[in-house]
C-alpha positions in Angstrom: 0.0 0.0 0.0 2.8 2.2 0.7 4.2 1.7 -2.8 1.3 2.5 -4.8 0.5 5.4 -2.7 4.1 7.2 -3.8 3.2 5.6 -7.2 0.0 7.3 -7.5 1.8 10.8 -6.2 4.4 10.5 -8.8 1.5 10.1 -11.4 -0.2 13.3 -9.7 2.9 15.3 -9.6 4.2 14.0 -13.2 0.8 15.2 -14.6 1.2 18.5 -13.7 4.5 18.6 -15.0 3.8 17.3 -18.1 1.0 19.3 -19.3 3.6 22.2 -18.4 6.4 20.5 -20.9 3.9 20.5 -23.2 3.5 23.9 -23.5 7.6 24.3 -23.9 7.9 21.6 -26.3 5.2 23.1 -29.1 6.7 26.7 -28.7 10.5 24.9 -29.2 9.4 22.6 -31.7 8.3 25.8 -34.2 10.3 28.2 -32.7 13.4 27.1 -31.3 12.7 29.0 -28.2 12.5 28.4 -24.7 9.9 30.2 -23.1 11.1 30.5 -19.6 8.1 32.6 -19.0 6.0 29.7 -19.8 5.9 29.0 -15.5 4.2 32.5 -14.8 1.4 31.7 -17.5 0.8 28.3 -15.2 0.9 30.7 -12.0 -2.0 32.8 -13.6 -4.0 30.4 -14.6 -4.0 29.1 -10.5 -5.0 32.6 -9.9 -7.9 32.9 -12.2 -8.9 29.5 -11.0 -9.0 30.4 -7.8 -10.8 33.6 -8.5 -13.8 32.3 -10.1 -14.0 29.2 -7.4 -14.6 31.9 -5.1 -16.9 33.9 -7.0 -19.3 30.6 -7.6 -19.2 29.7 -3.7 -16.0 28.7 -2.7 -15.7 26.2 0.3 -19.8 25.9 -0.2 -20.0 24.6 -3.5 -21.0 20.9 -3.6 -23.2 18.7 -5.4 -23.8 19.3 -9.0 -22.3 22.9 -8.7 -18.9 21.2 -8.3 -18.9 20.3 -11.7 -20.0 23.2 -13.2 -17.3 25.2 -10.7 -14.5 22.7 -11.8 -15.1 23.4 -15.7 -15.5 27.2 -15.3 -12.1 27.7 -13.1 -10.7 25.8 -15.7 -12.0 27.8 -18.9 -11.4 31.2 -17.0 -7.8 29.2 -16.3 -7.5 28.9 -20.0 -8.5 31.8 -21.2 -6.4 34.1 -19.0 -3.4 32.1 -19.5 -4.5 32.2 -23.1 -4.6 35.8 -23.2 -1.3 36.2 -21.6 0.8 34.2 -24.0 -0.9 35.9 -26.9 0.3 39.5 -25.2 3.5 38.1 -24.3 4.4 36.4 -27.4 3.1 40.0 -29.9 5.2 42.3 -27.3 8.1 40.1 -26.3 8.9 37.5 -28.5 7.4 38.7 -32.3 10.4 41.0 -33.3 12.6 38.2 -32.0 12.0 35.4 -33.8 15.2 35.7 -36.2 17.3 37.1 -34.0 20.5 35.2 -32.4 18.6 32.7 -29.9 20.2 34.2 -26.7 17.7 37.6 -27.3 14.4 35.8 -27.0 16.3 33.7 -24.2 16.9 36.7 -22.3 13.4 38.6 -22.8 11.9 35.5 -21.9 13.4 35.4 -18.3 12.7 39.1 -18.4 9.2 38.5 -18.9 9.4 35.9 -16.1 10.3 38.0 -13.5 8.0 41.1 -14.6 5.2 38.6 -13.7 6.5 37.4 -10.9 7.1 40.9 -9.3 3.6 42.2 -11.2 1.7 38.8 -9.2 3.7 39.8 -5.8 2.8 43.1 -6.2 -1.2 42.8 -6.5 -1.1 40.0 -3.9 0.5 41.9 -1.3 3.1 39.2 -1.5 0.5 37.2 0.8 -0.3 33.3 0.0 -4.1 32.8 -1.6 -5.8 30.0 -0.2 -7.8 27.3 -2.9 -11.4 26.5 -1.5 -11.2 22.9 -0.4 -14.2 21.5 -2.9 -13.8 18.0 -3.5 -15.2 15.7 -0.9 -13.0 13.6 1.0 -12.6 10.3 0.3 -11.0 7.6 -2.5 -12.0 5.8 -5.2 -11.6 1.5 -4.8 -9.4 -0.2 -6.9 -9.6 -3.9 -5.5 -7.1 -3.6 -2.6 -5.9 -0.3 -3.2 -7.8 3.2 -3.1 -6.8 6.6 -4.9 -8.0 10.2 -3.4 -11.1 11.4 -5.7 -8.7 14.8 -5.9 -5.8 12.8 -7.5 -7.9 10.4 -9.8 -9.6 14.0 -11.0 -6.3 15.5 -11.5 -4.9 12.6 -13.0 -7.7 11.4 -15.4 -8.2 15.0 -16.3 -4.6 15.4 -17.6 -5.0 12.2 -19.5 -8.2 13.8 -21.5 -6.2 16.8 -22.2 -3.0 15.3 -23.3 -4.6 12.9 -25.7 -7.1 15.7 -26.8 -3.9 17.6 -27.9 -2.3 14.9 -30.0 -5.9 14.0 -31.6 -5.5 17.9 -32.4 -2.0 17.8 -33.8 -2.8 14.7 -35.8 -6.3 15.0 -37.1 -7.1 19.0 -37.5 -6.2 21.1 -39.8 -4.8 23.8 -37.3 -2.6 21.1 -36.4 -1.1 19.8 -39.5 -0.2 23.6 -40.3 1.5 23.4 -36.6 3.4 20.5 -37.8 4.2 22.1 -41.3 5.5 25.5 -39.6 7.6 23.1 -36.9 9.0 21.4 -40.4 10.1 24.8 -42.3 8.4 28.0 -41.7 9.7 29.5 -45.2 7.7 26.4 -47.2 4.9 26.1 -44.8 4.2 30.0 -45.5 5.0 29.0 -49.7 2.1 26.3 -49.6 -0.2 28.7 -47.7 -0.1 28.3 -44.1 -1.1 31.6 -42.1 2.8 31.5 -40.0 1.8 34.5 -37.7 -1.0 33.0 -37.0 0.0 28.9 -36.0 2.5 30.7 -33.9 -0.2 32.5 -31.9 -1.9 29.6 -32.0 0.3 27.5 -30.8 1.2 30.0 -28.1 -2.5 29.7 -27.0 -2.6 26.4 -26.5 0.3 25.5 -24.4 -1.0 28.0 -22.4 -4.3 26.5 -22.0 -3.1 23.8 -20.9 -0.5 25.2 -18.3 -3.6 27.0 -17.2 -5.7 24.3 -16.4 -2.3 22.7 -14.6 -2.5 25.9 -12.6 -6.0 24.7 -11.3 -5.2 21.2 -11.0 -2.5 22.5 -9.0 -4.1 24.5 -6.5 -6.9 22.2 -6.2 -4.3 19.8 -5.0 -1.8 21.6 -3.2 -4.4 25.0 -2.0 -1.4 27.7 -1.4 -0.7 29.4 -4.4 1.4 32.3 -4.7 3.2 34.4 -7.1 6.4 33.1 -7.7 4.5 29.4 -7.8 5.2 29.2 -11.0 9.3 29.2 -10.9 10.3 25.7 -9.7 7.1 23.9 -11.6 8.2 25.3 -14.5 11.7 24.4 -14.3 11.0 21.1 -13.5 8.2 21.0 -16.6 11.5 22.2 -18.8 13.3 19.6 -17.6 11.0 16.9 -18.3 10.7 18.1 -21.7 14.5 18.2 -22.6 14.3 14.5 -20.6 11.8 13.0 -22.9 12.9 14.8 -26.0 11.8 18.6 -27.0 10.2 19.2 -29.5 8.1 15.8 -28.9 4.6 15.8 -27.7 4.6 12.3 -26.3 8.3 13.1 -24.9 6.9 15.6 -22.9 4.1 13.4 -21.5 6.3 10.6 -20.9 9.2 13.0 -19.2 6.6 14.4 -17.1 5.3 11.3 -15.5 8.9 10.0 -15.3 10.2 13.0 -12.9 7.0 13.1 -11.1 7.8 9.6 -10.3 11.6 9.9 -10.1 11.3 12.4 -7.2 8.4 10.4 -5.1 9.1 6.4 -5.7 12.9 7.7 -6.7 13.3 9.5 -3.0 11.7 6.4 -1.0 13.8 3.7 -3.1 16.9 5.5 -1.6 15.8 5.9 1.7 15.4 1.9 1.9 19.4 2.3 1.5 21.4 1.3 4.7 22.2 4.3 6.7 20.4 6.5 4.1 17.6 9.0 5.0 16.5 11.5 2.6 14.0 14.6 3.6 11.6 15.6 1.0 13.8 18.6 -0.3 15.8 15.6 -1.8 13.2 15.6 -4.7 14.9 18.6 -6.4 18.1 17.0 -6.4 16.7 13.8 -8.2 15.0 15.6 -10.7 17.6 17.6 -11.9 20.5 14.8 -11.0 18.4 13.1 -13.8 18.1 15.9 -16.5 22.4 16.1 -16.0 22.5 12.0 -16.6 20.0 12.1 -19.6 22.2 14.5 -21.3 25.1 12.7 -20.9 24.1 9.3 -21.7 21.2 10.5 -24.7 21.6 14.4 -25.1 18.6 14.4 -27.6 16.2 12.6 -24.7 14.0 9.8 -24.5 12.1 10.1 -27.9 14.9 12.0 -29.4 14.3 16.0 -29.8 12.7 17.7 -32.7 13.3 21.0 -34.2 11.8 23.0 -36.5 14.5 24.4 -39.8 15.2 28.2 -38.8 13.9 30.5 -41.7 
């Protein structure tokens, strides 16, 4: 029982993380970019969340409210993420997008830590609290049980990640995504609106990083303003680990950190003489990214790039 409970909270933390990563692998995979801002567009989404939870009821809400509650933090998530990538991406990032890679680097983490300070800043620097909506209790799975929070936040990010690669795969939006991430100058020769797959593509990493945002704070109920850092570092890293520029590399090095730093962590503490506290997980996860280079620099499912213009 002990097992399969860190199991199932490396699956929780993993999918948080990788519907992050996703959001750094698409903008990579056309770009060649890495959107270190991409952690504050996860932190606002948590905010929005939260915001609209409390405007429906907060703590109160039960029943068949909960469901409605649940889908409209997430949409307002979305769409205020959304919105922020689309205004990020026209000011910060547009006039970039040929330039040497290290300018867009470095107006990215600029953009990072404007949000950060601008979230401090209208939040007094104070914690926000989630409203604790889902009932306790767990869902039966013969012998073992899982919390009705992380089988919500878990199943949920398995809807959205497939979702996404139904999108890339089967809609027309998406095969111009994958035609820009091939060669922007031919993609733009046979037709495909650039500009706009670009915003596009912005918009829906960002979606998704909002909703994580929720799933977050629905989870773990302190959110803050510089929430956003660490996650998205850690989201970065389990992109590069399963291959950027790879949808199902960044799903797949998501839920291997997530469990790397809960199963990883215990598996070590079962050393002789070894005991590990829970700050321990940082050091695996990143311990990890260092070894993947090393031994496969291109990651798990091998990294994929779009051809600069």
């Amino acid at each position: 029982m002990f097992w399969f409970d860190q199991f199932v909270n490396g699956l929780t933390v993993g999918s948080v993380y990788a519907l992050i990563a996703l959001g750094y692998t698409l903008v990579y995979g056309i770009l060649q970019m890495i959107n270190f801002a991409h952690g504050e567009i996860f932190m606002i989404g948590a905010f929005a969340g939260w915001a609209v939870l409390l405007l429906l009821g907060g703590s109160a809400i039960a029943g068949p409210m909960l469901i409605v509650a649940l889908l409209a933090a997430m949409i307002a998530a979305a769409l205020a993420s959304s919105f922020s990538a689309v205004v990020i991406e026209r000011v910060a990032y547009r006039r970039l997008r040929n330039a040497p890679r290290l300018a867009p680097l470095i107006s990215a983490i600029g953009v990072s830590i404007a949000l950060q300070n601008v979230a401090l800043k209208l939040t007094g620097g104070r914690d926000r609290v989630y409203p604790r909506v889902f009932p306790t209790g767990e869902v039966g799975l013969g012998d073992f049980s899982v919390g009705y929070i992380q089988a919500f936040l878990i199943g949920s990010s398995v809807v959205m990640m497939v979702g996404l690669i139904v999108f890339i795969q089967r809609t027309r939006t998406g095969r111009a995504m994958r035609a820009v991430s091939e060669d922007r100058a031919t993609a733009s020769l046979m037709g495909v609106d650039v500009d706009r797959t670009i915003v596009t593509t912005f918009i829906v990493g960002a979606a998704l990083a909002g909703v994580a945002g929720v799933l977050q704070g629905l989870w773990i109920p302190n959110i803050r303003g510089t929430m956003g850092f660490l996650p998205g570092i850690k989201a970065f890293t389990a992109a590069v680990v399963g291959g950027i520029g790879s949808v199902p590399g960044a799903m797949a090095g998501g839920y291997f950190l997530g469990l790397s730093e809960t199963v990883g962590r215990e598996l070590l503490n079962e050393l002789p003489g070894v005991s590990l506290p829970n700050e321990w997980r940082d050091v695996i996860a990143f311990s990890l990214l260092v070894i993947v280079l090393i031994v496969r620099p291109t990651g798990i499912f091998g990294e994929r790039v779009s051809k600069r213009a």
